[in-house]
N, C-alpha and C positions, 0 to 999 in steps of 0.2 A: 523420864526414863525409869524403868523399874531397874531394881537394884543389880541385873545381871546385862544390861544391854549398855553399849556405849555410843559417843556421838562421834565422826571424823566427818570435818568439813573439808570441801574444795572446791576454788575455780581452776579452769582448765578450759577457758573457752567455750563456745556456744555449750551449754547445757545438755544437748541432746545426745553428744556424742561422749560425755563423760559420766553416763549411768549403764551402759551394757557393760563395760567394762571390769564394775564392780558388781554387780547386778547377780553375775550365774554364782560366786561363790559360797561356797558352805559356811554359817554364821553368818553373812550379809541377810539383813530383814527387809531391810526395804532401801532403797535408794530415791530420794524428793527431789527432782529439780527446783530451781528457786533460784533468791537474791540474799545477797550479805553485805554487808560491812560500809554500805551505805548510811544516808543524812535523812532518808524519806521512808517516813511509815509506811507500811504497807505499797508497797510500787507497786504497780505495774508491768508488765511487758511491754507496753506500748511507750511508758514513762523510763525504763530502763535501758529499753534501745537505744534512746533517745541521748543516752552517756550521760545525761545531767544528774541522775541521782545517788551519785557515788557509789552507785551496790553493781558486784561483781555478779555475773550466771555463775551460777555454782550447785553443788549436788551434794544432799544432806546423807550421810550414809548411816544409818541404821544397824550396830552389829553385835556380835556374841563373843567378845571377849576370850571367850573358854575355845572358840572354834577357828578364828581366825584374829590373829594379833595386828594393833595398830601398824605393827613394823609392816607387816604381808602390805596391808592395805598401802604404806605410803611406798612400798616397792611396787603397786602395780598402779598409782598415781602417776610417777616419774614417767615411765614411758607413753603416755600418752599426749603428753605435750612438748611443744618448744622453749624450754626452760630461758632463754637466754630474749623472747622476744619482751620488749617493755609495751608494746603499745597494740597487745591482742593475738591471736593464735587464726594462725593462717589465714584465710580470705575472710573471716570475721576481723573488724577493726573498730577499735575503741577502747574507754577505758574498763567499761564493763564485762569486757573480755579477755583481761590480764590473767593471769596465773597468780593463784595462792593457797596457800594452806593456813587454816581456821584451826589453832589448837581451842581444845577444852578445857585441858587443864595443863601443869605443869611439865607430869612427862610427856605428855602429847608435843609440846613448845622443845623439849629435851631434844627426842627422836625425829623431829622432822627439822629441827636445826644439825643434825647428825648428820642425816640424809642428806639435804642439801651442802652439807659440806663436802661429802661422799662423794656428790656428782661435780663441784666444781672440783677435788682433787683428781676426777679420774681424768683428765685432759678427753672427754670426750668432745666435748665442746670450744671450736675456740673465743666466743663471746660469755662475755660476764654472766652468770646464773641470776637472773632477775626475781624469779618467784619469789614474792615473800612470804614471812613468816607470821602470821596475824591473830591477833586474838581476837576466837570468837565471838561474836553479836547475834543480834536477834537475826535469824534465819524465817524467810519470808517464803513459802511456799509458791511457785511459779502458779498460773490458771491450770487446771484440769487437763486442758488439751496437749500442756508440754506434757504431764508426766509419763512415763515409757513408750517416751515418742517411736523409739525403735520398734517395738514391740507394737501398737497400732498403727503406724506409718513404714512400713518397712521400706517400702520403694522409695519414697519421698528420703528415709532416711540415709539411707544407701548411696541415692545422688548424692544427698548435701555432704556425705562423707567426702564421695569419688571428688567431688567439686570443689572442696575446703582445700586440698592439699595435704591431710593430718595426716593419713594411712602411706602417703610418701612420705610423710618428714620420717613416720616413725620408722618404717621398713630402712629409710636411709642412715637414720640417725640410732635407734635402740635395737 
């Protein structure tokens, strides 16, 4: 990273539908889909699906510190997913499609332990807040064809929204 950009990691379920969300904002550089916190060099998509290699979908976010703060970002994390689901986010299932949040460094571990104390005090939920809290690992870059899957698949991506169930948990639930 050059010395003015920073890192925030996250899973939140299939990969695809947690990069527009960060994607439009001012200071967001780039958003990577990928894998993390896995046992296996370099995976696959094919090997990851497969839930054997420990690494979560997840989306490397790219940002400007100066322009938008890790707090913003982990406030526009939260509503995108089912905090409270242990074994994957909506009609995706497995373990590679649990909820987590990758700090980088110390405050990063501070403020998203904050957070999620936030949302288990706000009784929005009545099931245990499961996301966890994880330090970052080596971040694997998904093949070419996930990256802004929205953005060149838009119909394809659209269904698998309408079809996941996510755009109802959240309208229901955030």
């Amino acid at each position: 990273m050059t010395d003015h950009l920073n890192l925030a990691t996250f899973a939140g379920g299939c990969f695809w539908c947690m990069v527009k969300p960060f994607d439009q904002w001012d200071g967001v550089h780039s958003v990577v889909s990928g894998y993390t916190g896995g046992h296996v060099d370099n995976p696959s998509y094919e090997h990851v699906k497969e839930g054997s290699t420990g690494h979560y979908e997840a989306v490397q976010i790219t940002y400007d510190p100066s322009k938008i703060s890790y707090q913003t970002i982990l406030d526009l994390y939260w509503p995108q997913i089912d905090p409270t689901d242990p074994d994957g986010q909506f009609h995706d299932r497995g373990p590679q499609y649990r909820t987590a949040i990758f700090y980088h460094n110390e405050e990063q571990k501070q403020l998203a332990n904050k957070s999620k104390e936030n949302i288990e005090k706000s009784g929005k939920f009545n099931s245990p807040i499961v996301t966890e809290i994880l330090k970052a690992t080596t971040f694997y870059p998904a093949e070419e064809y996930h990256q802004d899957f929205y953005k060149k698949n838009p119909e394809e991506y659209q269904a698998d929204r309408e079809k996941s169930g996510r755009d109802d948990f959240i309208k229901e639930n955030w």
